[in-house]
C-alpha positions, 0 to 999 in steps of 0.5 A, spaced: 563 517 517 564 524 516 570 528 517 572 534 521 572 539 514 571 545 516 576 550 514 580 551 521 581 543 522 585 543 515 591 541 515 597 547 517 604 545 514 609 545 521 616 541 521 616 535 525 621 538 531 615 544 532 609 539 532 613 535 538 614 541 541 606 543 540 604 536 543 608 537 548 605 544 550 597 542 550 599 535 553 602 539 558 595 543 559 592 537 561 598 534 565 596 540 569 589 540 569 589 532 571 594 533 577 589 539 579 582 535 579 585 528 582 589 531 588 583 534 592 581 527 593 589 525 595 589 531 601 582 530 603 582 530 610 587 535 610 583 540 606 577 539 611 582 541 618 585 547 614 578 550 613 575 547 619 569 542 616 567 535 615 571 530 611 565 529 607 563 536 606 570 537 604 567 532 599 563 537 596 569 541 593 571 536 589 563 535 586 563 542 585 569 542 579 565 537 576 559 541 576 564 547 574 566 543 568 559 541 566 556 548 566 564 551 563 563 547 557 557 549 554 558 556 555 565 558 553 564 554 547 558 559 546 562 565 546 569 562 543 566 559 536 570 565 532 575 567 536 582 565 535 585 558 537 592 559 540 590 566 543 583 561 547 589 556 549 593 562 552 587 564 556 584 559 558 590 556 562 591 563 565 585 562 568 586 555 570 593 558 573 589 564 577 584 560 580 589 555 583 591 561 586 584 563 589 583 555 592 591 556 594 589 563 598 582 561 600 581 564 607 575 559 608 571 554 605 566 558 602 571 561 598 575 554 596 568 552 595 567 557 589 575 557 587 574 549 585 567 551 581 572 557 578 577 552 577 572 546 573 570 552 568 576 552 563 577 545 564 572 542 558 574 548 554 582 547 554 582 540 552 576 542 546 580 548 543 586 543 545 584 537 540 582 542 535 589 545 534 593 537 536 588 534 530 589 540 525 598 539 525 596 532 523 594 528 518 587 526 518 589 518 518 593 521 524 587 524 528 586 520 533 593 519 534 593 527 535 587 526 540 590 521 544 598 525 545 593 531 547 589 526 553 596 522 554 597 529 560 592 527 563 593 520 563 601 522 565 598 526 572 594 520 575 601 517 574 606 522 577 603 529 578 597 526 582 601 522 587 606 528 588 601 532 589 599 528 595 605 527 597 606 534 597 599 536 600 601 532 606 609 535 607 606 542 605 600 543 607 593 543 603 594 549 599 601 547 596 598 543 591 594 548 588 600 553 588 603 547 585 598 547 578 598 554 578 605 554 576 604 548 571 597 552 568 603 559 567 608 553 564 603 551 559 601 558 558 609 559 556 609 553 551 604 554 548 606 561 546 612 560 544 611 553 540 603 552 538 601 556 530 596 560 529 590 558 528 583 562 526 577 561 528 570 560 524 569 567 523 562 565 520 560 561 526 557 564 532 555 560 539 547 561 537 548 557 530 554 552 533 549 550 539 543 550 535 547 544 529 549 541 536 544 539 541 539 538 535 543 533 532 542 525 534 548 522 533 551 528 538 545 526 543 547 518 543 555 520 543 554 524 548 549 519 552 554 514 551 560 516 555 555 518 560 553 512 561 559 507 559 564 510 562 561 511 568 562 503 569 569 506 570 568 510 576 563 505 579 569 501 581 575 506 581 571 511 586 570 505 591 577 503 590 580 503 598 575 499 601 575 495 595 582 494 597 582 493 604 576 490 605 574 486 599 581 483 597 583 483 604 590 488 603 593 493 608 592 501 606 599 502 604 597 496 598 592 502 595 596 508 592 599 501 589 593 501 585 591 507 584 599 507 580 596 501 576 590 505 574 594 510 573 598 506 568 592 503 565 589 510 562 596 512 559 597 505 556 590 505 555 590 512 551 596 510 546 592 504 544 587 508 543 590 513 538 593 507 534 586 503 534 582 510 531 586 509 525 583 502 523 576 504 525 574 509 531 565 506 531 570 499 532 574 502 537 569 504 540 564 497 541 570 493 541 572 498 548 564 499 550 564 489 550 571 489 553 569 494 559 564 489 560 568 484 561 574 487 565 569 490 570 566 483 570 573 480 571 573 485 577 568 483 581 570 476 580 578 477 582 576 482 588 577 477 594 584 475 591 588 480 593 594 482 589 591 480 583 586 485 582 592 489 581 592 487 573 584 487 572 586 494 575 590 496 570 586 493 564 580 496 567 583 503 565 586 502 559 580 499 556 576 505 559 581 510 555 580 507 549 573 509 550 574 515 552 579 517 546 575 515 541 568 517 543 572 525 543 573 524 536 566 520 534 563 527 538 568 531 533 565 527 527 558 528 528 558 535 531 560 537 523 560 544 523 560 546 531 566 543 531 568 547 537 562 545 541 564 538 540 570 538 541 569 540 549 562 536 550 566 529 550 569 532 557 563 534 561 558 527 559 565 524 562 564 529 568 557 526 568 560 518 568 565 520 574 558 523 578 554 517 576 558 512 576 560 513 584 552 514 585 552 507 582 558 504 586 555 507 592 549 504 592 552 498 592 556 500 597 549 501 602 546 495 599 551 490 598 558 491 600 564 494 595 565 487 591 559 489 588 560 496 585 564 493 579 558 489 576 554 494 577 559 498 573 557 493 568 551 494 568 552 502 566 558 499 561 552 494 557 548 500 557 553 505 554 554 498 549 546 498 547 546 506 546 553 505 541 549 500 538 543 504 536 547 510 534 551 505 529 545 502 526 543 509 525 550 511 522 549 505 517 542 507 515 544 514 513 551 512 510 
C-alpha cells in the first residue's frame, strides 16, 4: 500500500499537550457539523408549520444538504489544493457558521431550502482539510488513529449534540438548533486559531492537475464505489428506524430516541475500533467490516420482532459501519497519491451518496414488503460493496 508522502502530510513536531488540544478543535469541527446534519430530521414537523409546508416537502431540506455536500467536495477541492491548510479550516467553519445563520433567519422555505444546500458545501471539504492536518501531527502508524479522533465529533453529535439539538428545536423552535450550530461552527473557528500549526499547502498542485490524477485512477473509483454501496447497507436500516421500532419489534414511540442513542454509541465505539484496527492493516479492516455488515444487518432482520433486543444489533450495526467508514477515508488518501486533498474530502460525498441510496433501497422494501425487510435488503448493498472491495484488493495485489 502507498503511503501518503507528499510534502504537506510529513511529519510536523508539536508537544503532546497542543496535539490534544489541535484534535480537540477539528473534532470539534465535526461535532458541529454532525449535530447540524442529523437535527433537521429531529425537528421535522416543526420546521414545516413554521414555513408552512408539508412534512414530506420539508423532507427535501435534508436531501438538499447531501446534495450540497456531494457538489461541495469536488469544487472546493478544485480551488483549495495549494492554499494554506489551517487558513481552509478557519474558512471553512465560517462559512458553515453563517449559513446556519441563513437557515436560522430564513423567512421562507424558498430561502431555508437554499440555506441547507449552502450549508452542505463546506461539509466534505472541512473534514478533508481536517484529516490532512490530524494525519500530518501524527506519526504514520498513528494515522488511522488520527482519522478516527477527527470523525469521533461527528460520531460524539448523534449522541449528544443531535438529541439536544432536538430537544431544544422543540422548546425553542425550529430556528434555535441552527443558531445553536453557528455558535459550535465560531467555537471551532476559535480553537482552531489558537491551537492548530501551520500547515502549507502543495504550492505545485492545482485543482486541474489533482482532479485529473484523481478521477482517473481506478483504485480512487473502486474506493469511492465501495462506500457508496456498502455503507449505504447502513442507512437502509437507520433511515427506517421508527417504524422498524414501533411496528416490526412491536415497541411504543418513546422506545425510539433509545435506539437512536444505541446507534449513537455505536458509531463512536465504532470509530475508535476503528483507529486502532488501521493499524494492523487498513484493506483488512476494511473486508473484515464490509463481511461483518453483512452479518449484523442480517442479524437485524432476524431480531426486529424481538423487541428491546434490537437494541444491541443496533448498536453493533453502527460500530461495525464506523469502522467501514474510518477506514475507507484512509484507503481513499492512500490511492489519491498526490491529490491528497481531493481524496481526503471524496470519502465524505460517496458516504452522502450511501445515506441517499440506502434509504431508496430501505424504502423500497418499505413499499413492498414492510420495514422488516429494509435491513436484509441493507445486506444486500453490504455484499455489493464486499465484492467491489475484492476487486480492488485483487488489483492491489496485482500491482504490489
Amino acid at each position: 500500500m502507498t503511503d501518503i508522502a507528499s510534502p504537506e502530510t510529513a511529519v510536523r513536531p508539536v508537544t503532546p499537550v497542543r496535539f490534544v488540544i489541535a484534535m480537540l478543535a477539528l473534532a470539534m469541527g465535526g461535532f458541529a457539523i454532525g449535530t447540524t446534519e442529523f437535527v433537521t430530521m429531529g425537528v421535522l414537523p416543526e420546521i414545516a408549520e413554521g414555513v408552512g409546508v408539508g412534512t414530506s416537502t420539508a423532507g427535501h431540506l435534508i436531501s438538499a444538504y447531501a446534495v450540497g455536500v456531494v457538489v461541495g467536495v469536488p469544487i472546493l477541492s478544485f480551488f483549495v489544493a495549494h492554499l494554506p491548510r489551517k487558513g481552509l479550516l478557519l474558512s471553512l467553519m465560517a462559512a458553515y457558521a453563517l449559513f446556519n445563520v441563513l437557515s436560522a433567519v430564513a423567512v421562507d422555505y424558498q430561502m431555508l431550502l437554499v440555506a441547507r444546500f449552502l450549508d452542505g458545501l463546506p461539509h466534505g471539504a472541512y473534514f478533508g482539510v481536517a484529516t490532512i492536518v490530524a494525519t500530518s501531527m501524527a506519526a504514520p502508524k498513528h494515522r488511522g488513529r488520527a482519522v478516527a479522533l477527527v470523525m469521533l465529533g461527528l460520531s460524539v453529535a448523534n449522541v449528544i449534540g443531535v438529541p439536544f439539538a432536538t430537544w431544544l428545536g422543540q422548546n425553542a423552535g425550529w430556528r434555535a438548533p441552527y443558531a445553536a450550530a453557528a455558535g459550535l461552527a465560531l467555537l471551532t473557528v476559535l480553537l482552531v486559531q489558537v491551537s492548530v500549526p501551520h500547515f502549507p499547502g502543495d504550492a505545485n498542485a492545482t485543482g486541474r492537475s489533482e482532479a485529473g490524477r484523481f478521477f482517473t485512477n481506478k483504485q480512487v473509483w473502486l474506493t469511492m464505489l465501495a462506500g457508496a454501496i456498502g455503507f449505504g447497507g447502513m442507512f437502509a436500516a437507520y433511515s427506517y428506524i421508527s417504524p422498524i421500532v414501533t411496528g416490526t419489534a412491536g415497541l411504543a414511540e418513546g422506545a425510539v430516541p433509545w435506539f437512536v442513542f444505541a446507534f449513537g454509541a455505536g458509531m463512536v465505539v465504532g470509530t475508535w475500533v476503528a483507529g486502532e484496527l488501521a493499524r494492523w492493516s487498513v484493506m483488512g479492516s476494511l473486508l473484515a467490516s464490509s463481511l461483518g455488515m453483512v452479518a449484523v444487518l442480517t442479524l437485524f432482520w432476524l431480531v426486529a420482532p424481538a423487541g428491546w433486543w434490537l437494541a444491541p444489533v443496533a448498536f453493533l450495526t453502527t460500530a461495525v459501519a464506523s469502522v467501514l467508514v474510518i477506514n475507507l477515508q484512509v484507503r481513499l488518501m492512500d490511492v489519491a497519491d498526490d491529490a491528497v486533498t481531493l481524496g481526503a474530502a471524496m470519502n465524505h460525498a460517496s458516504l452522502n451518496i450511501a445515506n441517499a441510496l440506502g434509504a431508496f433501497a430501505g424504502g423500497m422494501a418499505l413499499d413492498l414488503w414492510s420495514a422488516r425487510e429494509a435491513p436484509l435488503v441493507g445486506a444486500g448493498l453490504a455484499v455489493a460493496g464486499m465484492v467491489v472491495l475484492l476487486w480492488s484488493t485483487t488489483i492491489h495485489r496485482r500491482q504490489a
